[in-house]
Each structure stands twice: as structure tokens, then as C-alpha cells.
C-alpha positions as CSV (number, residue, x, y, z in Angstrom):
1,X,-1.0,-6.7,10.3
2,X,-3.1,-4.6,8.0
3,X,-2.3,-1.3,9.5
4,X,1.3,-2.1,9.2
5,X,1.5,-3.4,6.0
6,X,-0.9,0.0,5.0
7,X,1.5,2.0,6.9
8,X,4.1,0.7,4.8
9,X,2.6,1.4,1.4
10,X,1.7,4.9,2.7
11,X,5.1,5.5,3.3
12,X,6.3,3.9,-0.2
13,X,3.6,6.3,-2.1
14,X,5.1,9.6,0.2
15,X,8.6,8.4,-1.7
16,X,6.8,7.9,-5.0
17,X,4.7,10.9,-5.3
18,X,7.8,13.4,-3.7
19,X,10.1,11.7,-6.9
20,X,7.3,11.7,-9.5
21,X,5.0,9.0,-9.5
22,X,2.0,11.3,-8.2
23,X,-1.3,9.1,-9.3
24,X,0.5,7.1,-12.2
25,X,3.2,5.6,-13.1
26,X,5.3,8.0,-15.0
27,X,8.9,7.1,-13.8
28,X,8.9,3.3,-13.2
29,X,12.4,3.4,-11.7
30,X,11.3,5.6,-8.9
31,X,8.7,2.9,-8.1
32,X,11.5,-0.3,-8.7
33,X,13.7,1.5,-6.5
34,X,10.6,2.2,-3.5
35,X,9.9,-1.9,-3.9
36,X,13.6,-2.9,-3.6
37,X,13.6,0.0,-0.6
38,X,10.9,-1.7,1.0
39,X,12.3,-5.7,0.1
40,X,15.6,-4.7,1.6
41,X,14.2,-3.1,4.8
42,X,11.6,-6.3,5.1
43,X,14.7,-8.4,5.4
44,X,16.9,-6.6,7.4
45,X,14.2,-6.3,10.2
46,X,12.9,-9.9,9.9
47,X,16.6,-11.5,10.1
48,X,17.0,-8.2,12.7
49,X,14.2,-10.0,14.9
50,X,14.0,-13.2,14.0
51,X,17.6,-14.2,14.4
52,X,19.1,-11.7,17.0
53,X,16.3,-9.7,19.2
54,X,13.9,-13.0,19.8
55,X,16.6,-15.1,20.5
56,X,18.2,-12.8,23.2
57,X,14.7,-12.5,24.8
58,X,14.4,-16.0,25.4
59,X,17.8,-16.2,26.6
60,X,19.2,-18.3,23.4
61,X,22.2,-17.7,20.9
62,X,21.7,-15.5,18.1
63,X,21.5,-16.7,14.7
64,X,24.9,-14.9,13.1
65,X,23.9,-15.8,9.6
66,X,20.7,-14.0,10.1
67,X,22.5,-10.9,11.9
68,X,25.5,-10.9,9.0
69,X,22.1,-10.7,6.7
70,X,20.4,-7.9,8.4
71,X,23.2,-6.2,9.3
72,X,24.2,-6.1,5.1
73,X,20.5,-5.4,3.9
74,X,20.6,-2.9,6.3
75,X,23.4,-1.2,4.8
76,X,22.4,-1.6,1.3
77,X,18.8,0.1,2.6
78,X,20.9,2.9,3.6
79,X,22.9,3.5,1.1
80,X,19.7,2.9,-1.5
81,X,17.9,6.2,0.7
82,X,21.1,8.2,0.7
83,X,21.4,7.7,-3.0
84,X,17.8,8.1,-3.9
85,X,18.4,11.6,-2.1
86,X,21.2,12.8,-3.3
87,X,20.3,11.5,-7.3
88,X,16.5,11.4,-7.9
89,X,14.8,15.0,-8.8
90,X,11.9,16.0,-6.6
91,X,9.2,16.2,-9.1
92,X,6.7,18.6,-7.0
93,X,7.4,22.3,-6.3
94,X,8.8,22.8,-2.6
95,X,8.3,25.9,-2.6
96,X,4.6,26.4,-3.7
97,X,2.9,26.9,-0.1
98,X,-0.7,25.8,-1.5
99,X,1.3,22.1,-1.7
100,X,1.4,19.9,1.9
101,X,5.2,18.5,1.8
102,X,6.0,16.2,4.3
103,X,9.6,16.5,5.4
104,X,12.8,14.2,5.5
105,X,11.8,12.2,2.3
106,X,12.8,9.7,2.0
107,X,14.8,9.3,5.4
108,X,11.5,9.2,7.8
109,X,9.3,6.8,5.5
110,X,11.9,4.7,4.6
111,X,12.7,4.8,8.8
112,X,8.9,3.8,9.4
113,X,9.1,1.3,6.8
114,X,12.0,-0.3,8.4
115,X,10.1,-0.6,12.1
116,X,6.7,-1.6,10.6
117,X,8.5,-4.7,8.9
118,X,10.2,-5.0,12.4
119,X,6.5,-5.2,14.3
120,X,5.1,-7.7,11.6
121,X,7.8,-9.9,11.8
122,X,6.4,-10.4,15.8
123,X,3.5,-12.0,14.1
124,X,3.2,-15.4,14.6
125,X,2.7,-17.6,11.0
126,X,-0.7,-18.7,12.4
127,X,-2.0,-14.9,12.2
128,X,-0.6,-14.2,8.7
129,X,-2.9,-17.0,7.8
130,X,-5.9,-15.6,9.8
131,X,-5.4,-12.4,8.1
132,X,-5.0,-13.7,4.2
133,X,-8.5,-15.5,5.0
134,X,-10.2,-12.3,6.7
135,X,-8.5,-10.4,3.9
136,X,-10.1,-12.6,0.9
137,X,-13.5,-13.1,2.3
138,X,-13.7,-9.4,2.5
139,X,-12.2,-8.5,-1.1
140,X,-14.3,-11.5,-2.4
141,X,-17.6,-10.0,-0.7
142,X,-16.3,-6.6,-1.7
143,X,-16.0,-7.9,-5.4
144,X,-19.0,-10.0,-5.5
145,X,-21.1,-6.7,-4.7
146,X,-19.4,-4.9,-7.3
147,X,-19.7,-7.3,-10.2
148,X,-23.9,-7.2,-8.9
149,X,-24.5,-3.8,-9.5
150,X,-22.3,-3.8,-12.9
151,X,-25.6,-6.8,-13.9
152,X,-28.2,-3.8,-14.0
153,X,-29.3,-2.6,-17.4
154,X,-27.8,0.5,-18.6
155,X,-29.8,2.6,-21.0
156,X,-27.9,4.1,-24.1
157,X,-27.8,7.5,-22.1
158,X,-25.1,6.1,-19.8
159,X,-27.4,6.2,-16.5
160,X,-29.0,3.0,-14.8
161,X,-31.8,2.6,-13.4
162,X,-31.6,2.0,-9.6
163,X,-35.1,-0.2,-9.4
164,X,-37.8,-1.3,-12.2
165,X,-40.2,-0.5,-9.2
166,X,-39.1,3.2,-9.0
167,X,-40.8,4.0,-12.1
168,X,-43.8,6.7,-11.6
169,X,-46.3,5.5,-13.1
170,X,-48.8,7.6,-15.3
171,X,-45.9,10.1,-16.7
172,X,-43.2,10.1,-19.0
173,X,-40.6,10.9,-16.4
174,X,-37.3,8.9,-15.8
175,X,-36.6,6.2,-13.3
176,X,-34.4,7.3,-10.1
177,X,-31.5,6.3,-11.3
178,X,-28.0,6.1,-10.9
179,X,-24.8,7.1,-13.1
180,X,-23.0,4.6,-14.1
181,X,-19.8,5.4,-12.5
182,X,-21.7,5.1,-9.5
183,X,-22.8,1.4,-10.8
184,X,-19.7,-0.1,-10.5
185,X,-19.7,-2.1,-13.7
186,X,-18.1,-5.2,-13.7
């Protein structure tokens, strides 16, 4: 489930950087239109699998509200690629060779966006649960390390001193110490 659902916001930042939203926000309707990109697709293949392809596996009738629904986001995905293509200004130069471009923005990540919320909506409920809880024990760990090293004293000079036992003894020298970017302040 993680892969996937990083998999999908790698694809989303492909479309955001190529359209101008390279490490910061600078055109917030480039980044509406990725999450309505990605909301439309996430509905269209969930209805897609929940409601016609699982259902025809197990030999059952297919849901046509849920096909009518997937069948429309679909289309409104489509059309929301085509237009983003033919209306939004690449905001990097394409032809500057020092620059990696990946080709077929926003067709091929808006493509893999489309089958990665195809493969998580396989998932049973029961693992979206197991995931939230590995996925806030290890953000709460991952925060409750950060917040202890941001509880370290931190000189006026902006460095912090790794240890009070790393202190030589008998000179005037500094502590090892550690910058405080590296500290992690809380």
C-alpha cells in the first residue's frame, strides 16, 4: 500500500514540477488540478474494480451504478489530462540538456496514477487498517526522536553540543558538537 500510494504522489509531483510547482507552491491551480487528477482517477478505478472486474471474477453481476461512475470519472480524468496539456505552460526549459525531462507529461503519470489506485483498491479494508497503524507508530517514533534531539541545549553560536561528557578536559577547546540543523529542533 505504501509503494503505491508513493508511486502516486511521485507521479503527481512529475505533473507539478513539469507545470511549475518545482519545490514550492508557486501556482496553486497546478497543484488543485494534480489533486482533482488524482481524486477522479482514485474513483474511476475503485468503482472500475470494485463494481465490474471483482464481480466478474467471482462469477457475479456487475454493479452498473459503479461502472456508469467509473466509466464518467474516467472520462472527466481524460479530458482533465488533455486539457492540462494542451492549456497549462511548461514552466522548465525543454530544451536545456543539463535538465532530466521525463516524457509524456502528464499522459504516463496520470496513466500510472490511474493503475496504482486500480492495485490498492485489491486491498482488503483489514490491511488499510494494518498499514495506518504501522504507518503511525513509525511517524510517532520518527517524531518522538525528533522532538528529543530538539531538548539539547543550544549555545548562542547556533551549534549543540552532542554530549556534556565529550568535553576535553584541561583546555579551552569546544565540545564535539553538532549544528543545529543537524539537531532537529522541535
Amino acid at each position: 500500500i505504501g509503494v503505491l500510494v508513493s508511486f502516486n504522489l511521485t507521479n503527481a509531483s512529475l505533473i507539478n514540477i513539469r507545470y511549475g510547482n518545482g519545490g514550492a507552491l508557486r501556482e496553486s491551480h497546478v497543484d488543485e488540478v494534480v489533486w482533482f487528477l488524482m481524486a477522479c482517477c482514485a474513483v474511476s478505478a475503485g468503482c472500475l474494480n470494485v463494481g465490474v472486474v471483482g464481480p466478474l471474477t467471482h462469477h457475479t453481476s456487475i454493479s452498473v451504478t459503479m461502472l456508469v461512475v467509473s466509466v464518467l470519472s474516467g472520462l472527466l480524468a481524460f479530458v482533465l489530462v488533455i486539457v492540462m496539456r494542451c492549456t497549462m505552460k511548461t514552466q522548465c526549459d525543454m530544451d536545456d540538456p543539463e535538465i532530466f525531462k521525463v516524457g509524456l507529461v502528464p499522459f504516463a503519470p496520470a496513466t500510472a496514477i490511474y493503475f496504482n489506485f486500480y492495485l490498492l483498491a485489491t486491498f482488503k479494508l483489514i490491511n488499510y487498517l494494518y498499514f495506518a497503524i504501522f504507518l503511525s507508530v513509525f511517524v510517532g517514533g520518527y517524531l518522538a526522536y525528533i522532538c528529543g534531539k530538539g531538548s539539547r541545549q543550544m549555545p548562542p553560536n547556533g551549534e549543540v553540543l552532542s554530549s556534556p561528557h565529550n568535553v576535553q578536559s584541561g583546555s579551552d577547546s569546544e565540545a564535539d558538537s553538532v549544528s543545529a540543523a543537524d539537531a532537529g529542533v522541535c
